[in-house]
N, C-alpha and C positions, 0 to 999 in steps of 0.2 A: 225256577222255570223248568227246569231240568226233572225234579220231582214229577209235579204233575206231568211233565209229557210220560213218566212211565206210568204212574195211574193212569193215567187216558190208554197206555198201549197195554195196560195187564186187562181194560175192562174191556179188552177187545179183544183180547186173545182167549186163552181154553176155557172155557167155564169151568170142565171138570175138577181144572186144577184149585183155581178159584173157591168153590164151594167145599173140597178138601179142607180139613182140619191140617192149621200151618204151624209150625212148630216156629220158636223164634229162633233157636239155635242155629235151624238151617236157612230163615232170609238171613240171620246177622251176617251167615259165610258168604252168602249171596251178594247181599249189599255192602260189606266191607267197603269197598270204592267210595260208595257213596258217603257212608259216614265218616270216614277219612275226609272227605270234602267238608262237614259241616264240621268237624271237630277243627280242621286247618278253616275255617270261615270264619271261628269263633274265636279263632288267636290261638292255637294251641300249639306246639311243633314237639319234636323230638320224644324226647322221652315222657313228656305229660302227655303227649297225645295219643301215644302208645299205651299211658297208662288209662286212660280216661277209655280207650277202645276196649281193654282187659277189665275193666270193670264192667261195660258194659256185653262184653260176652258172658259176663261171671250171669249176671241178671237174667239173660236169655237164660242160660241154663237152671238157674235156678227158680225162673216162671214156672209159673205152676200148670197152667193150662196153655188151651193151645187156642190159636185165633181162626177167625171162619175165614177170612182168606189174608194172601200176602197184603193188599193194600194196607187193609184193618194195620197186623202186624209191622211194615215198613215204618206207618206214621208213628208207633209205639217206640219203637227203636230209635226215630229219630228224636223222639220227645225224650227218650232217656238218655240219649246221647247227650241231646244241647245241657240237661241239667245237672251231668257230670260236667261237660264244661266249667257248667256256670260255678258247680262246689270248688270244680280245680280252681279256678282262678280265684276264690275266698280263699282259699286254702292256702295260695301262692302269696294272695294279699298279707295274711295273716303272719304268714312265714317273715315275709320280710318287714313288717310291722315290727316283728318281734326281735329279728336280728339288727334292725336301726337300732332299738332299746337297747340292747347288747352293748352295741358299739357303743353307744352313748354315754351307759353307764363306766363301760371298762376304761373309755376316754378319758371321765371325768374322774374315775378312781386310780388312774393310771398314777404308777409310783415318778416322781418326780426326783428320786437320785438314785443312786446302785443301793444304797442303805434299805431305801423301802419294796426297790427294787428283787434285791435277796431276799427280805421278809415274807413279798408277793408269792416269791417262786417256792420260797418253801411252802407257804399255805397251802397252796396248788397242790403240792406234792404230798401232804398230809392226806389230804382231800380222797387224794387218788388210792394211798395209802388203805386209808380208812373205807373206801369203797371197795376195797381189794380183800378187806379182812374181812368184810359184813357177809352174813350168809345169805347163800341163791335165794332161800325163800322171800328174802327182805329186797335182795338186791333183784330180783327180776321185775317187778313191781315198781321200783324206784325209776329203773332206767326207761321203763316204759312210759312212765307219769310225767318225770321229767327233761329227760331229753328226747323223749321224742310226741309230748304234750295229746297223749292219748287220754280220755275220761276213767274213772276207775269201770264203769262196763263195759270198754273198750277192751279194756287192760284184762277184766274178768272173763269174754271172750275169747281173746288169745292163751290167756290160761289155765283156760278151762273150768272156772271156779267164780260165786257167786260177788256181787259187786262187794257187798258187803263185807264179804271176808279178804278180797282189794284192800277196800279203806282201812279195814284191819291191820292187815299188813304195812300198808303204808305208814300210818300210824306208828306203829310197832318200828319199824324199817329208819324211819326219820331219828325218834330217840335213840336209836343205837348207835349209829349216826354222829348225829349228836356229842352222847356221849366219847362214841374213837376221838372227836375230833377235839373234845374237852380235854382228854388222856393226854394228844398231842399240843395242847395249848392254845388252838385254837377257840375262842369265844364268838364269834358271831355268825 
């Protein structure tokens, strides 16, 4: 409701302004308020809301063109608002999809005396070991892919480097891996 009453009050107010070419940058700083409203409508609080607003400033900014007036503009902004929403909360879905699995797993593999217990902690510690000896080019790659479950063009992006040579690394990255953790007795 709230919406439209300001469309109704922009199409009455200046035309000059109106028929200006509108940048999105500067309704996003405009309408913050309001998108804070649809992003908190949509479930969102704290720091994902915060981040879901920072993405969508990233977008203004990085729009190419500029719109024939704010109305045009608002409704864009609010469309890209709700479908950072909607990503965030797959994204949230997903997360904790994945962290039930976790738990699940470690539950059901959890060592059942101090025997297997000690076993576990040293593995762990190998692991760590072993990830501590691998080289940055292997290791920047690895930590990206899998603890923090980015695509290899994700991962290529941030690295500045093509997906394929990603996979490469990754690749590469795992057997060595691997291997540290064969050295240390590790087999699985």
């Amino acid at each position: 409701m709230r919406i439209v009453a300001m469309d109704n009050s922009e199409l009455s107010g200046s035309a000059d302004r109106d028929q200006a070419d509108v940048k999105p940058a500067e309704v996003f700083l405009a309408e913050t308020a309001l998108l804070r409203k649809v992003v908190a409508g949509l479930g969102l609080r704290g720091g994902d809301a915060e981040d879901v607003l920072q993405t969508v400033s990233l977008k203004c900014l990085h729009h190419a063109g500029a719109f024939a007036n704010r109305c045009q503009c608002r409704r864009w902004l609010i469309r890209v608002t709700t479908n950072e929403c909607i990503t965030e909360h797959r994204r949230v879905g997903r997360f904790r999809k994945h962290a039930t699995g976790l738990v699940e797993r470690r539950s059901r593999a959890a060592p059942s005396g101090p025997a297997e217990s000690a076993v576990a902690s040293e593995q762990l510690e190998a692991v760590r070991e072993a990830l501590q000896d691998l080289d940055d080019e292997w290791l920047k790659p690895l930590v990206l892919r899998y603890f923090c479950d980015m695509k290899s063009a994700e991962i290529g992006q941030t690295l500045e480097m093509p997906a394929s040579t990603v996979r490469s690394l990754l690749r590469k990255g795992r057997l060595a891996l691997a291997q540290a953790l064969m050295k240390r007795g590790i087999e699985r």
